[in-house]
Every structure is written in structure tokens, then in C-alpha cells.
N, C-alpha and C positions, 0 to 999 in steps of 0.2 A: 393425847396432849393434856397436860394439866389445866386445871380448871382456876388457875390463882396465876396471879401477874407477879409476877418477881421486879427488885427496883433496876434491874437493868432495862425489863422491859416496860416498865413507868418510863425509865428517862428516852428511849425510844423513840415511847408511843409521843410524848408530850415534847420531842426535839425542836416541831415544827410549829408547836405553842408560841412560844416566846418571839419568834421573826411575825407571827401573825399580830401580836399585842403591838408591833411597831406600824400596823397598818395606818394609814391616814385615816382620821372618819370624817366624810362630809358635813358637811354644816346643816345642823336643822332648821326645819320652819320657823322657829318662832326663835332662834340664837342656836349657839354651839354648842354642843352636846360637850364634856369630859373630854380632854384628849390622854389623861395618863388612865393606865387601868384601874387603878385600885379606885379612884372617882369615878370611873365610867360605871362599873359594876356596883359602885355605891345609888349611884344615880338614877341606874336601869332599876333597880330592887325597887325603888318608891314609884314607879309608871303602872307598872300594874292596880287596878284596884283590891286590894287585897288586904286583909286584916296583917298589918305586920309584927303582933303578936304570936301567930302561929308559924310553923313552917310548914309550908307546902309544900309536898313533894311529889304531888300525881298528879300534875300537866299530861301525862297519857289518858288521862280518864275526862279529865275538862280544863282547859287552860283560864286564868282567870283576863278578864277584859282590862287592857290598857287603859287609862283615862284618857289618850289623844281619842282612842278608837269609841267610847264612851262618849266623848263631848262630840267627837263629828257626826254620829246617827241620831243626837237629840238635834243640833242644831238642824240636818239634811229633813228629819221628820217633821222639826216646826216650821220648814224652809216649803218642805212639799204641802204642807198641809194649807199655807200659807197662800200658795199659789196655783190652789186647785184651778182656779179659772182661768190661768193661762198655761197651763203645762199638761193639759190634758190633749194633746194634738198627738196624733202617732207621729209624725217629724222629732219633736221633741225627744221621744222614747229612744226614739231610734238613734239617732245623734247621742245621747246620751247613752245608751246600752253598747254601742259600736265604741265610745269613750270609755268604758268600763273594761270591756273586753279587751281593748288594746293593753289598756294598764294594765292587767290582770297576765296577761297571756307574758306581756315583756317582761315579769318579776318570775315566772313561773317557768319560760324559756320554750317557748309555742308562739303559735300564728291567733290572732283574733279570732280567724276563722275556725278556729280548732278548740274552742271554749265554750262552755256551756254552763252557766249556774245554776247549783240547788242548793238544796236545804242545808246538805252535810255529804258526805262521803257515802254512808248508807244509801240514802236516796241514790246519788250518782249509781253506785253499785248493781242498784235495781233497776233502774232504766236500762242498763246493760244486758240484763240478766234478762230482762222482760222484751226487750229491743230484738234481739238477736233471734235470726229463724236457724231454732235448734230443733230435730225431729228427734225421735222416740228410737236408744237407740247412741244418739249421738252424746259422748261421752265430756266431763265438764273431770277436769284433773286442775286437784286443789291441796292443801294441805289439814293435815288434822287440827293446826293450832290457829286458826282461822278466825276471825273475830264474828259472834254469832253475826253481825249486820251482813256481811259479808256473804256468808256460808248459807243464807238460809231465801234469799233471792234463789240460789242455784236450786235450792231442795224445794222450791215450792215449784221450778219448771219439772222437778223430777218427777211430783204428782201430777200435775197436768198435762205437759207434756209426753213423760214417759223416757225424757234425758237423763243419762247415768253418770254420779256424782261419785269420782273415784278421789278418796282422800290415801296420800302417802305421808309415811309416820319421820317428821325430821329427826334429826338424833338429839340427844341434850347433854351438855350441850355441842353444839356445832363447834367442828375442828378446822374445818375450811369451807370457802364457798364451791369445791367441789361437789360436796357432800349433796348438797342441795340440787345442782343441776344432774349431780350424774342419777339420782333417785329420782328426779322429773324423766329424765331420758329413758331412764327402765321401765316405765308405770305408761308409757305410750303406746297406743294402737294405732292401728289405721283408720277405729272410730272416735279417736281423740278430738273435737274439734275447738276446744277451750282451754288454755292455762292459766289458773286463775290463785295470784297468791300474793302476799304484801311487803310491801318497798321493804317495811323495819316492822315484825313481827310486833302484835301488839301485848304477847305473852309473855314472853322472856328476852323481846327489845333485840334478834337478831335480826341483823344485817342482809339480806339475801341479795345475792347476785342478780339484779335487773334485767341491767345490760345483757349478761351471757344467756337469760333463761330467755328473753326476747326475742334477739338472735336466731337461739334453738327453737323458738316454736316461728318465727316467721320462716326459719328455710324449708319447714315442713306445713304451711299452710294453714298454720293453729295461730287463733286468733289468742292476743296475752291483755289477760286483764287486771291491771296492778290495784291494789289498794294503798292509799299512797299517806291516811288518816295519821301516820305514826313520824310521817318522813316531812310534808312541807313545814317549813319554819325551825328544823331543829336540824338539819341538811343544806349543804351549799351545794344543789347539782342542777341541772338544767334538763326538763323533758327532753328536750328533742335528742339529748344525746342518750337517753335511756331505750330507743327506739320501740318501745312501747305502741300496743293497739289502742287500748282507751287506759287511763289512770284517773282516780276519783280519788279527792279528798277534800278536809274541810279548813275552816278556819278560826276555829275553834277550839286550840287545843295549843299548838306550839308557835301560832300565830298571835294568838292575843288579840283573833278579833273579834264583830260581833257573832254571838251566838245564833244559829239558824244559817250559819252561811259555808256554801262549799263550790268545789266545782268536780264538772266531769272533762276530762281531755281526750280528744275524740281526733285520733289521727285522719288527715283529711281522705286521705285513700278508702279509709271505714265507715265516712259518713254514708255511703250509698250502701250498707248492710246493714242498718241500723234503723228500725224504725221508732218512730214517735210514742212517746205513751200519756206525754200530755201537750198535744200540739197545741199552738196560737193560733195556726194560717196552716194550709198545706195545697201545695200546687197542684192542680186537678188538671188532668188531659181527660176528655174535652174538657174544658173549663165547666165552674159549676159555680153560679149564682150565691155568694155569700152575703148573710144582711149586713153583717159588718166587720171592721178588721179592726183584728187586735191591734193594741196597743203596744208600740213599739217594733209590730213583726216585720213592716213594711223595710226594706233595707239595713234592717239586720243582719251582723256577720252568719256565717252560714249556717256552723253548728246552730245559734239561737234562732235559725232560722226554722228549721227544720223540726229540731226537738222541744222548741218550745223557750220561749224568751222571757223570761219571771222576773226580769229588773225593774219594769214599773210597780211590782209588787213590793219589791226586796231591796228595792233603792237606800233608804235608808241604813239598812245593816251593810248595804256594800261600800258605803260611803264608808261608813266606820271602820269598815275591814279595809279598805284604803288607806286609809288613815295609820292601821297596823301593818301593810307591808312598809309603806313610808318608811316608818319606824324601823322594822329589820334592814330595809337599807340603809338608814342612816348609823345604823351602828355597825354594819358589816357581817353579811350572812358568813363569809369563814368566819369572822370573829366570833361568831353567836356559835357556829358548829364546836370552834377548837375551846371554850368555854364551857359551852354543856359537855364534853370529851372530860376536858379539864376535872369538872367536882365529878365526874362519875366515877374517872378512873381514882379519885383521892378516895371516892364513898365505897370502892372497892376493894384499895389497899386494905381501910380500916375493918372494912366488914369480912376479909381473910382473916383477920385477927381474933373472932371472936370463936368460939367452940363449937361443935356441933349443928355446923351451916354446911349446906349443898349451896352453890350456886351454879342456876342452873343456864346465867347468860352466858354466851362462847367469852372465854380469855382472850383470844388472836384481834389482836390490834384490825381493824377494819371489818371486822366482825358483829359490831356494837358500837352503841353511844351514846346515849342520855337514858335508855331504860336499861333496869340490873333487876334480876330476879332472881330469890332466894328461895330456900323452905330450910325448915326445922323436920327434924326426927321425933320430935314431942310436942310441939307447939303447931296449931294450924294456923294458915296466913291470916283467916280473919278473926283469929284470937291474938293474935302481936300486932293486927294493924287495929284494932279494938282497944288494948291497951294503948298503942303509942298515942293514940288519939285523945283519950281520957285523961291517962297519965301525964303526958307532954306536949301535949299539943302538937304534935305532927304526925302530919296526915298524910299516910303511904296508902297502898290499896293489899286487899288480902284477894287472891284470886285462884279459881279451880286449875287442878292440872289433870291431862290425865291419870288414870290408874292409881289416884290417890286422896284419899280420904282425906288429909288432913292440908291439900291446896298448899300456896305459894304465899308469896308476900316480892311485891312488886314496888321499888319505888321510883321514880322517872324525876332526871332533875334538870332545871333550866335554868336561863341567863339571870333570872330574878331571885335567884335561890346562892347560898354561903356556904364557906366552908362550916363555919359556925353551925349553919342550920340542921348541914350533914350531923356533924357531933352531936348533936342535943338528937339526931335520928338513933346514934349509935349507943350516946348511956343510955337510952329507953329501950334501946333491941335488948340491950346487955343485959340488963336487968330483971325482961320481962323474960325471957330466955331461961333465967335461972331459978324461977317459979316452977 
């Protein structure tokens, strides 16, 4: 299959654009947001905090922070700090932590019970990696394009434990999401007891089949653990229908919220094979004398209950990051998906046009969507993301690939990003291109 979108299959892909731009948007907190597009999208550009001299284009690497989500973690900080002497009751915590979780779990499409926050997606990752009685022996099937945070939780149970860390090579780019399961189904043992690989590739921004590889390892007893770092906020899909074991990510990236914050989803059937790596509280048969109890853990939903409940700690940044789901509801998660679709698929019209480009994301309409990933034949990625930075101020990322010395160049675009901004991406590729 060709690696370039023909305009048949722009008009396609982008059929379902236009009926979605008619969507109603709820009313915000503070008034009503834009109801035509060309103002909404004017509108959304100025929420971020953001220099809007530059263009940014690598929300994959760090998303920058909303100013709703900015003002609600100052206000919540000066709020707690305020009332250290009456908010320090584990009641409180807890009431409050079970408030959080609720919100969080209903944006995300999960039970409260089935939530757990951390720092970011990695951490999540790792309490998995680390949680899990895997023996010596017992095999962990992942892929090669693997985000290190990811990959290296499993390689460190490999030295201590003695679990085998079997990577399968995707193809580049990808032609269908068969491609993907039927390479997962091949690479399977009978000592397979982990499938471990991510929602939307953080390399080349493919799409992989969730749902189907889920599926495959629950009807065989293989626990599946998604990385999800690429997928929440730039995605309109729902957990529970991905039927996923644990899925981890952050909020910090296509969420717009504050920085330090993520979560782990921990299917409630899996809580009882999971253990703790940084508990609060843990139920002891016979009972066992503790001097004291954490804060919050007392009637905490269950996951925080178990693995450890960090919102009196992290209160603040969850506030903020509340404050940015808000915000994607208010503007409408398809709207937000069929918009980052929208300049990716114009950034990849334009970026066929130019000479001597591989692109190395899948073409096929559901395949991809806010990340596109390129390389030159003469230029390394982080000598063109070097120059576009210098030269024009926009800021893509230059990243490793295998089997190749001279890397990729990745750029990932979102709701707050222009067509405009694409173009001033594309006279600076062109130019530096031909250096």
C-alpha cells in the first residue's frame, strides 16, 4: 500500500469532519465558548499558555498547560495551604480522593474503583511491571518501538527477576491493523504471560488495534498492558470498551493539564494480582497494630486503596488537571479528535509534496492521527528539527529510529495549532532540506 494520501482519500478521510464542526458545544464555566469554528479554533489557540510567537508542534513530547488548568492548581495550592488546620482529617481526604476518582474515571470511561493516580504514565507503567508475580522464565511480548519509560520497567524485572522480554519488529509503515495482531499472535508461547504495547505509538503516531490485541491475550490468559501516554486527550474512546488489563497514562501532554499528573486503570478483576509498591494502608490477616493511618486511605475507592492513594499529596495539580478535562468536554472530545485528524491529514498533504521524504506513519485512514513521522535520505531528524527551531521558530522533535543513523523527525499537532502554523513548518522543512 502506498505511503501518501491521494485527494480522494483526504475527502474520505475528512467526510465525517464537517457533520462533527455542527456539533453543539456546551456552555462553559465562566460563559460560552465560540459556537462557529473558525472562532472556536481562534479561541482554543489563546487557552494554552504558550508563547504565540512560535509554533509548536510537539504536544507528543510535552503538552503546554491551559491557563484554566494553571489558575485552578494556584488557587487549590493557596486554598490547601490555607487550611492546613482543618483539612488535615483523613475523612476529608478521603471524601475528596473518592471525588476525584469519580470525575476522573467518568471522563476516562471506568469505575472509580478502577483508578489510581501518579505522577505520569511511566510511573503507572512501573507499578505494573513491578506489581505483577512474574517468575523467571515467564515471558513479557512487547514491541521494538516502545517508549524507553515503558520498555525498561519490563528489562529491569528481566535482571532481577530472570522474565524474558520478547520485542516483535512492526513493519513501517503499517498497512493494516492486522499486521499488528497477526505479529502479536505469532511471537506467542505458552510462557507468554504479558502483552505489553501502546494505544498510538509514540514513534511514528500508529494507531494499534487495542480492542482486537485485548481480546487475543484475554482469551489466552495473557494479562494486556496498554500505554495509553500518546492516546488520552487527542482520542474520543472510552476504557471499558477497549477491554484492556491495566492502561496507564498521563496528563500532560494532550490533555493540557498540570504537569506531574497521571493515572493507572487497573481492571477491577486484576486488582487481586497486583500488588502494592507504594502502599498507604494494607489490610493485614491477623490484624497488625499500625501507629497511624494515612491520610485519605480510610474509605478510599479500592484501587487507591490498595496501591496507594497520593491525592493529599497531588491535590493541587489534580485540581488543575480537572480543570483541563472540563475544558475537553467543553469543546467536544470528537471535536478535538476530528481537528487534530483535520491539520494532520492537510500537514501531510503538503509534506508529500516535498522531495526526497519517506514517511514513515501508516497512510490508512484509522491508522494515525495527530502524530506524522518523517526522515530524509541526507538530513538527520535532529539536524531539521535544529534548524526549524533556530531558523523559524517551530518546534518539531528530531527522534531515533532503528537501523539508522541519521533518525526521524516527528511532528504531532493539536487543537491549539493552524493551518498557518503547519506552513511556516513546511517553508522551513523545504528549505532546510535543500542545504
Amino acid at each position: 500500500m502506498p505511503t501518501s494520501l491521494s485527494r480522494r482519500e483526504l475527502l474520505t478521510a475528512t467526510a465525517g469532519l464537517a457533520s462533527l464542526s455542527a456539533t453543539q458545544i456546551s456552555s462553559a464555566q465562566n460563559g460560552t465558548i465560540p459556537s462557529s469554528s473558525r472562532e472556536l479554533w481562534a479561541w482554543v489557540k489563546t487557552q494554552p499558555v504558550l508563547e504565540q510567537q512560535i509554533a509548536y508542534l510537539d504536544v507528543a513530547t510535552a503538552g503546554p498547560t491551559l491557563r484554566a488548568a494553571m489558575a485552578a492548581e494556584y488557587r487549590a495550592r493557596e486554598a490547601q495551604s490555607l487550611a492546613l488546620a482543618t483539612t488535615t482529617s483523613g475523612s476529608h481526604w478521603a471524601t475528596e480522593s473518592a471525588r476525584l476518582a469519580t470525575r476522573f474515571a467518568a471522563f476516562l470511561g471506568c469505575d472509580a474503583d478502577e483508578l489510581l493516580f501518579t505522577h505520569g504514565a511511566g510511573e503507572a507503567l512501573s507499578l505494573v511491571a513491578l506489581g505483577l508475580d512474574l517468575n523467571a522464565g515467564d515471558e513479557v511480548l512487547t514491541t521494538s518501538r516502545e517508549h524507553p519509560s515503558a520498555l525498561t520497567p519490563w528489562l529491569v524485572q528481566a535482571r532481577r527477576r530472570g522474565i524474558i522480554v520478547k520485542q516483535i519488529d512492526l513493519p513501517t509503515p503499517m498497512t493494516g491493523p492486522e499486521q499488528a495482531l497477526g505479529l502479536f499472535a505469532g511471537a506467542v508461547t505458552d510462557r507468554t504471560k504479558v502483552l505489553a504495547f501502546s494505544h498510538v505509538q509514540y514513534a511514528d503516531g500508529a494507531l494499534l488495534p487495542v480492542a482486537d490485541l485485548c481480546q487475543f491475550a484475554r482469551q489466552r490468559n495473557i494479562i494486556s498492558v496498554v500505554d495509553g501516554a500518546q492516546a488520552v486527550g487527542m482520542l474520543d474512546f472510552q476504557l471499558r470498551d477497549l477491554g484492556c488489563d491495566f492502561y496507564a497514562t498521563c496528563f500532560h501532554k494532550w490533555i493540557g493539564g498540570s504537569h506531574g499528573t497521571g493515572a493507572l486503570f487497573v481492571r477491577r478483576e486484576m486488582l487481586d494480582r497486583i500488588w502494592p509498591i507504594e502502599p498507604r494502608g494494607l489490610d493485614a490477616s491477623p490484624p497488625i497494630f499500625s501507629p497511624t493511618q494515612a491520610l485519605g486511605h480510610e474509605a478510599a475507592p479500592a484501587t487507591l486503596h490498595k496501591l496507594g492513594n497520593i491525592v493529599p499529596k497531588l491535590w493541587p495539580a489534580l485540581r488543575g488537571t480537572e480543570s483541563a478535562i472540563e475544558f475537553q468536554q467543553q469543546v467536544g472530545r470528537s471535536k478535538i479528535e476530528a481537528r487534530v485528524r483535520e491539520l494532520a491529514i492537510y500537514a501531510r498533504l503538503r509534506i508529500q509534496q516535498l522531495a526526497n521524504i519517506e514517511i514513515l506513519t501508516p497512510a490508512r485512514p484509522g491508522l494515525w492521527a495527530g502524530i506524522l513521522t518523517l526522515r530524509s535520505a541526507r538530513h538527520s531528524g535532529m539536524d531539521l528539527a535544529t534548524s526549524l527551531a533556530r531558523g523559524n521558530r517551530v518546534y518539531v522533535r528530531g527522534i531515533e529510529w532503528p537501523d539508522s543513523t541519521l533518525g526521524a523527525l516527528r511532528l504531532s499537532v493539536h487543537i491549539f495549532n493552524t493551518h498557518d502554523e503547519v506552513e511556516k513548518m513546511l517553508q522551513g522543512l523545504d528549505r532546510a532540506l535543500k542545504i
